[in-house]
Backbone as CSV, one residue per row, in Angstrom:
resi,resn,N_x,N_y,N_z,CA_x,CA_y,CA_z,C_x,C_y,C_z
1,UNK,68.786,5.408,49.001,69.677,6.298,48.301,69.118,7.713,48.446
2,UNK,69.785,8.964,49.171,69.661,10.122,48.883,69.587,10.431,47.652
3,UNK,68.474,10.970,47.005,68.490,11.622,45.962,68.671,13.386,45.834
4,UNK,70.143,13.803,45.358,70.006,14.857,45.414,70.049,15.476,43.944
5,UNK,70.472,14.951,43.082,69.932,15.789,41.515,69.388,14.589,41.122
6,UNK,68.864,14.982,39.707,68.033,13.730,38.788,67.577,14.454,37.421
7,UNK,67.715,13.143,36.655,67.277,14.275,35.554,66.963,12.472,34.947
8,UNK,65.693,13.427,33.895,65.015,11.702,32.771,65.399,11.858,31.796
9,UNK,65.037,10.479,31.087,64.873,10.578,29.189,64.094,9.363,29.103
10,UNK,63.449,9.171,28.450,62.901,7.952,27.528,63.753,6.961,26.855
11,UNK,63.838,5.916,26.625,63.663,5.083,25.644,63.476,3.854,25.152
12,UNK,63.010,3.842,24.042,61.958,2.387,23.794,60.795,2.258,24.472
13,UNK,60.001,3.449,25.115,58.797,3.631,26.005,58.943,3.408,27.413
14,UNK,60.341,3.532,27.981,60.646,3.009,28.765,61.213,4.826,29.476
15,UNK,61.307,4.630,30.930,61.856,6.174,31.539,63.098,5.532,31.924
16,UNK,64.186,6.983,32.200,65.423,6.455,32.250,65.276,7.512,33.399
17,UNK,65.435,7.366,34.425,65.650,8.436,35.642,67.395,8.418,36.271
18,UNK,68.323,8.815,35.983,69.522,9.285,36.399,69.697,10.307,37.836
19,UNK,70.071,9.405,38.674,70.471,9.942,40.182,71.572,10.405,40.547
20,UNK,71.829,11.515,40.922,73.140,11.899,41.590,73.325,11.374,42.825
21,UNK,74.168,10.871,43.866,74.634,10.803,45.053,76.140,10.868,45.214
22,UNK,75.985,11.995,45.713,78.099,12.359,46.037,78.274,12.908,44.533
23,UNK,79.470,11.992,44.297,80.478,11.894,43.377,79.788,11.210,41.758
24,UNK,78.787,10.362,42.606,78.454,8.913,41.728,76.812,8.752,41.135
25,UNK,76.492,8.489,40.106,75.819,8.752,39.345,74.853,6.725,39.356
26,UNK,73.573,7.500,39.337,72.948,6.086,38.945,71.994,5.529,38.264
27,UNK,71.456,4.513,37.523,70.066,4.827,36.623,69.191,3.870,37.266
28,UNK,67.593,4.317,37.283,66.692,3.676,37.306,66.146,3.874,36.336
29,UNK,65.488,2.746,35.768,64.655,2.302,34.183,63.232,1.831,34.515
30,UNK,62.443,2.490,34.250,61.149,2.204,34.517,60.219,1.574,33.373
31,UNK,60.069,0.590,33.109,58.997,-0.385,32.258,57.720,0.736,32.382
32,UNK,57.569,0.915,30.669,55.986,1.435,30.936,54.642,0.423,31.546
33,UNK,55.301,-0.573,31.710,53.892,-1.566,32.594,53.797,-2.001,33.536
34,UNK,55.116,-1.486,34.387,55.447,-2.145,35.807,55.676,-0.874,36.700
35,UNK,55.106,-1.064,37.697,55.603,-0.132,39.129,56.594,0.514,39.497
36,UNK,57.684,-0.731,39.790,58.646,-0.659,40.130,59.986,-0.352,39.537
37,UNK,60.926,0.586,39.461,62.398,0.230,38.953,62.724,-0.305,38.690
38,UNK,63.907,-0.744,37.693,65.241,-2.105,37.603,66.015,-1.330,37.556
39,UNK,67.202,-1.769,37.863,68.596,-1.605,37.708,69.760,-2.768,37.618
40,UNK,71.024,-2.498,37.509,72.040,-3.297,37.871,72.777,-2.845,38.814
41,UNK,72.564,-1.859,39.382,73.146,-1.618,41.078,74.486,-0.234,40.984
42,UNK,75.020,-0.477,39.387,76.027,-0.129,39.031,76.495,1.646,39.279
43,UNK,77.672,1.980,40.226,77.870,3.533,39.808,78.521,3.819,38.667
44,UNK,77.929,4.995,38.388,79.148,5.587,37.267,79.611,7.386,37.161
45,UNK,80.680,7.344,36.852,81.359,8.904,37.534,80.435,9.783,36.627
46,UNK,79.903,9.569,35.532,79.228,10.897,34.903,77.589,10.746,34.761
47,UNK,76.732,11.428,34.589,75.365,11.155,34.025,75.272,10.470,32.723
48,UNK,76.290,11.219,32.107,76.292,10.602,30.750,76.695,9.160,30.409
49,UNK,77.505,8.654,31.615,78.021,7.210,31.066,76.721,6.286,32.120
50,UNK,75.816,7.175,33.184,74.891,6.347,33.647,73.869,5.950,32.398
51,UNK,73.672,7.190,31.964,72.600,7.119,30.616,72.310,6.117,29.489
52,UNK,73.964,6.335,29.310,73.817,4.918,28.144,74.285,3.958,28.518
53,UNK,74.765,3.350,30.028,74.686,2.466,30.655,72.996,1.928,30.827
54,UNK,71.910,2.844,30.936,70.556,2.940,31.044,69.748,2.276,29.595
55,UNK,70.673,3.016,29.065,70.036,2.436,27.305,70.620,1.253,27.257
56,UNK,71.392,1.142,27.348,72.313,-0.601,26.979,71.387,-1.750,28.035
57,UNK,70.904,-1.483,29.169,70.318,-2.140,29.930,69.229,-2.468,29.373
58,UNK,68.433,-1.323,29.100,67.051,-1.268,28.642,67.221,-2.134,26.924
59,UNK,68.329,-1.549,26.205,68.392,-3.409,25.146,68.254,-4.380,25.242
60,UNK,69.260,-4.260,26.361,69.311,-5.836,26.778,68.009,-6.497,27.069
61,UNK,67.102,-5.850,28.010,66.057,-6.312,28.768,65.006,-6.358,27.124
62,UNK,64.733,-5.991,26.345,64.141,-5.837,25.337,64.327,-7.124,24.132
63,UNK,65.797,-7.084,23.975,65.993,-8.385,23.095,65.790,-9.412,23.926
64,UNK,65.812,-9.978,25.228,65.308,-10.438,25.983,64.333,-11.467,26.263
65,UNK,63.224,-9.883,26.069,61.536,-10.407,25.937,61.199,-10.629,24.727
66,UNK,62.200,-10.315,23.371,62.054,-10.405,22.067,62.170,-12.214,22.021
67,UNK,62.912,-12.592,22.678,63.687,-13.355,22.195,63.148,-14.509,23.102
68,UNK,62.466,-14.327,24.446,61.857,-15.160,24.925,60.561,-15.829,24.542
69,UNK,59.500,-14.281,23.677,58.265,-14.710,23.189,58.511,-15.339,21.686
70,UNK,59.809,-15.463,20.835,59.941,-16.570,20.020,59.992,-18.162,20.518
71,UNK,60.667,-18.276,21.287,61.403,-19.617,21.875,60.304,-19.772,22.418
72,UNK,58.980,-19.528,23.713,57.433,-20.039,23.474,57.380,-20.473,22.343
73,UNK,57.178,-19.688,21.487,55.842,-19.941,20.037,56.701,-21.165,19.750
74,UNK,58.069,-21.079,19.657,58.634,-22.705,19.444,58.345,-23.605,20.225
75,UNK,58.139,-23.663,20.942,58.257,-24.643,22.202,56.493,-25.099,22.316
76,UNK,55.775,-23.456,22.358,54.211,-24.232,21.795,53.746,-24.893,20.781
77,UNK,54.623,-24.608,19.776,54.180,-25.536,18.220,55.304,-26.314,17.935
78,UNK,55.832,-27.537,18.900,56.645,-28.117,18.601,57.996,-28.205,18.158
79,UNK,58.040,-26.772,17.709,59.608,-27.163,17.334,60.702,-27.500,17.960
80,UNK,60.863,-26.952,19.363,61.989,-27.664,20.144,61.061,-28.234,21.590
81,UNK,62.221,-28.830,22.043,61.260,-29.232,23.530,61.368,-28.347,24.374
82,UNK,60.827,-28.862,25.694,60.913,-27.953,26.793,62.508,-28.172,27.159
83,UNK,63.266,-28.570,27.202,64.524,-29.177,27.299,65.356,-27.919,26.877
84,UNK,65.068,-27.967,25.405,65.648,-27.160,24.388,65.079,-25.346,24.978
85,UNK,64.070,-25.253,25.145,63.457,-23.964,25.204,64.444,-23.552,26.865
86,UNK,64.072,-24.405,27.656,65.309,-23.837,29.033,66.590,-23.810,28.800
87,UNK,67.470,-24.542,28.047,68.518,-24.330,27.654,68.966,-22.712,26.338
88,UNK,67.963,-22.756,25.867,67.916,-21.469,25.206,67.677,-20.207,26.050
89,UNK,66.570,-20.281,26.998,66.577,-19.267,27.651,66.914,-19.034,29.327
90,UNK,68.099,-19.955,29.602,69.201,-19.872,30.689,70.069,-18.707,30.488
91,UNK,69.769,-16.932,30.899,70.528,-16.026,30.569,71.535,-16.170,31.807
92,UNK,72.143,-17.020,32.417,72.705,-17.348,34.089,74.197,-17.230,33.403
C-alpha cells in the first residue's frame, strides 16, 4: 500500500495508524506487545469512519482476550471441559 497521508491515536494502549490511499482510507492497529499490524483489510471513504472502525476492532480484539483468559481459568479448574471451552471460544 502507498502510503501517502497518515495520521495516529491511541487506544486501550494500543496505536491506531490511519492511511490515506486515493480516495480510500485505512487502519492499522498496533498491539503494544506485538511487531506487527492487524487489520480487517476494510476501506473506508473518511479518516474518521476508518478511526472508529479502528476502535471497534481494537474492542473487539480486547473482549476477546478478556474473554478467552476466563474460559482457561474454567477449563483449568474444572468447570467446563475442553469440549465446552472450544465450543465457547469458536469466534468462526
Amino acid at each position: 500500500m502507498l502510503r501517502i497521508e497518515s495520521q495516529t491515536i491511541s487506544h486501550h494502549g494500543w496505536k491506531i495508524e490511519v492511511v490515506r490511499e486515493a480516495e480510500e482510507f485505512f487502519f492499522q492497529c498496533y498491539h503494544p506487545d506485538l511487531p506487527d499490524f492487524c487489520n480487517d483489510g476494510s476501506a473506508h471513504s473518511t479518516a474518521e469512519t476508518a478511526f472508529a472502525a479502528a476502535r471497534h476492532f481494537i474492542d473487539r480484539e480486547v473482549a476477546i482476550q478478556a474473554l478467552l483468559e476466563v474460559v482457561e481459568t474454567w477449563m483449568r479448574t474444572g468447570k467446563i471441559s475442553e469440549d465446552e471451552y472450544w465450543n465457547l471460544t469458536d469466534f468462526a
